[in-house]
C-alpha positions as CSV (number, residue, x, y, z in Angstrom):
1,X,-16.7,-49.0,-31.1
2,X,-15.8,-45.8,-29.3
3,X,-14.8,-46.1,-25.9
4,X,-15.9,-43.4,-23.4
5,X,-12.6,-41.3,-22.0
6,X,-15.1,-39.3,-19.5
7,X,-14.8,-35.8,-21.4
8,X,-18.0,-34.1,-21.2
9,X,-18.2,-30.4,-23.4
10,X,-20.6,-28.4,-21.9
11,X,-22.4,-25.3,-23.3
12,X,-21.8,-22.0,-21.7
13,X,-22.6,-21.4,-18.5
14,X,-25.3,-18.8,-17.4
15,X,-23.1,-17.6,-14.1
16,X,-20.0,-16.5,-16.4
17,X,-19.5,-12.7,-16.2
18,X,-18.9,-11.5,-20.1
19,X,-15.4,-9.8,-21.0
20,X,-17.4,-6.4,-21.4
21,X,-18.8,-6.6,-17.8
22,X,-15.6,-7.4,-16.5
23,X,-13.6,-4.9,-18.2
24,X,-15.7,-2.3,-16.8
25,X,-16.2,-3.4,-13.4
26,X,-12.4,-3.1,-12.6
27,X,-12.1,0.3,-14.5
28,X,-15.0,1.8,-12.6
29,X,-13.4,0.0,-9.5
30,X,-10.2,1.4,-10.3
31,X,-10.8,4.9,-11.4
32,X,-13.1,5.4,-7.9
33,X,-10.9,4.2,-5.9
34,X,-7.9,6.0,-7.1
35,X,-9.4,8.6,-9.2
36,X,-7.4,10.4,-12.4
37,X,-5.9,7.9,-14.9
38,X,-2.3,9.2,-14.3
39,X,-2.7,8.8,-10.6
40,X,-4.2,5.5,-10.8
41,X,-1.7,4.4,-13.6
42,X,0.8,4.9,-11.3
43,X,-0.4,3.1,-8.4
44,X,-1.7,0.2,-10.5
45,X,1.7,0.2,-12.0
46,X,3.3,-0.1,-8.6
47,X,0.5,-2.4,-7.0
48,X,1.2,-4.6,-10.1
49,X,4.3,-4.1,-11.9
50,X,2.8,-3.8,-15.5
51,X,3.5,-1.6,-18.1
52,X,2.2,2.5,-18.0
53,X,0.3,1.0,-21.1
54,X,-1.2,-1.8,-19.4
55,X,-2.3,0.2,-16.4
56,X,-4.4,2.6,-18.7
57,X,-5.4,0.1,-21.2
58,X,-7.2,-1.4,-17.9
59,X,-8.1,2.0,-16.7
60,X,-9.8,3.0,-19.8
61,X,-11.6,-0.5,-20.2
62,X,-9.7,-1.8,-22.7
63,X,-8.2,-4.7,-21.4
64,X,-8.6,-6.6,-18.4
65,X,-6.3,-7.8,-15.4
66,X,-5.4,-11.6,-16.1
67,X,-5.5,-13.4,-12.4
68,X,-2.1,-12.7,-11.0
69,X,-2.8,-9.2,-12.0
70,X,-6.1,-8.8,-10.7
71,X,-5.5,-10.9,-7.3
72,X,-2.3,-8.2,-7.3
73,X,-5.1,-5.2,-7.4
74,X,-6.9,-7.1,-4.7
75,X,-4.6,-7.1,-2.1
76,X,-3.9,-3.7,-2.6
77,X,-7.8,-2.0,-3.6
78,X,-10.9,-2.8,-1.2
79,X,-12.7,-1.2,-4.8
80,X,-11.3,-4.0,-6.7
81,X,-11.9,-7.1,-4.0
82,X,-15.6,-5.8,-4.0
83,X,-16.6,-5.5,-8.2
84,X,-14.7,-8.9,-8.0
85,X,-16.5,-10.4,-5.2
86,X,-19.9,-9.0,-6.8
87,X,-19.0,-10.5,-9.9
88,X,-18.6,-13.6,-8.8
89,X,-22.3,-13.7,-7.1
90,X,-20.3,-13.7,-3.2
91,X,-22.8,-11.0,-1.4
92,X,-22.2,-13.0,1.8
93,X,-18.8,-12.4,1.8
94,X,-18.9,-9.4,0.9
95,X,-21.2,-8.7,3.7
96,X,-18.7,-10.1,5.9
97,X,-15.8,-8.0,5.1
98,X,-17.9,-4.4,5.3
99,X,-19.0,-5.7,8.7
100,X,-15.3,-6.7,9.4
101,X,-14.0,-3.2,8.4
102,X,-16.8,-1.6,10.5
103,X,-15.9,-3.8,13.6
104,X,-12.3,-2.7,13.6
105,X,-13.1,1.2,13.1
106,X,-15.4,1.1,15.7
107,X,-13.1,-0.7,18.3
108,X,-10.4,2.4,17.3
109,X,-13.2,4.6,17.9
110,X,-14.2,3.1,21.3
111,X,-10.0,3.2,21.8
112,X,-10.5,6.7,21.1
113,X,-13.0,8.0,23.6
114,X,-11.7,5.3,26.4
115,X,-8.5,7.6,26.1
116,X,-10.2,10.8,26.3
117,X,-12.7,9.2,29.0
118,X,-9.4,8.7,31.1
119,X,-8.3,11.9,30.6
120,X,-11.3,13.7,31.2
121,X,-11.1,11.4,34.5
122,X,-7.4,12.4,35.6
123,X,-8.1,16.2,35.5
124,X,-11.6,15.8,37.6
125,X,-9.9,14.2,40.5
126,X,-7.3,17.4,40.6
């Protein structure tokens, strides 16, 4: 008699991004965000500290970022956080974060005219 241990093999899963897909989102990511491969060798390399080999390999579509890698491009790429949030079916956050990103330019923008508003003020009452 077999006893049951509770280890369940499932098949694969419909939501998994293949390699292919994800090879070429962070490439594209990469290369539009940073354009050229030697520029953007260089500031993967410093965003990540990998090899000059390992930052084209990943620019070219090679290879792929394993996760300390990748969440290293993230912190440092909005390109990257977005092809990774899209991957991983987040719409709503990524949502979130353009209207974030929008919120804070505009309140520099509104910082912005509230200055020249002022100054336009100050020389009016001379």
């Amino acid at each position: 008699m077999f006893h049951k241990k509770g280890n369940i093999f499932h098949g694969g899963s419909q939501d998994l991004v293949s390699a292919v897909e994800y090879r070429e989102a962070v490439r594209s990511a990469l290369t539009y965000e940073l354009g050229g491969a030697g520029r953007a060798a260089k500031a993967t390399i410093k965003w990540t500290g990998v090899s000059e080999r390992t930052a084209k390999n990943w620019i070219a579509g090679s290879y792929g970022p394993s996760g300390e890698h990748l969440i290293g491009l993230m912190k440092h790429s909005d390109s990257v956080m977005d092809v990774v949030l899209e991957l991983a079916g987040r719409h709503e956050t990524l949502a979130m974060q353009r209207v974030e990103i929008v919120r804070r330019e505009l309140r520099e923008v509104l910082k912005v005219l509230d200055a020249i508003c002022a100054a336009d003020d100050a020389s009016s009452e001379t």
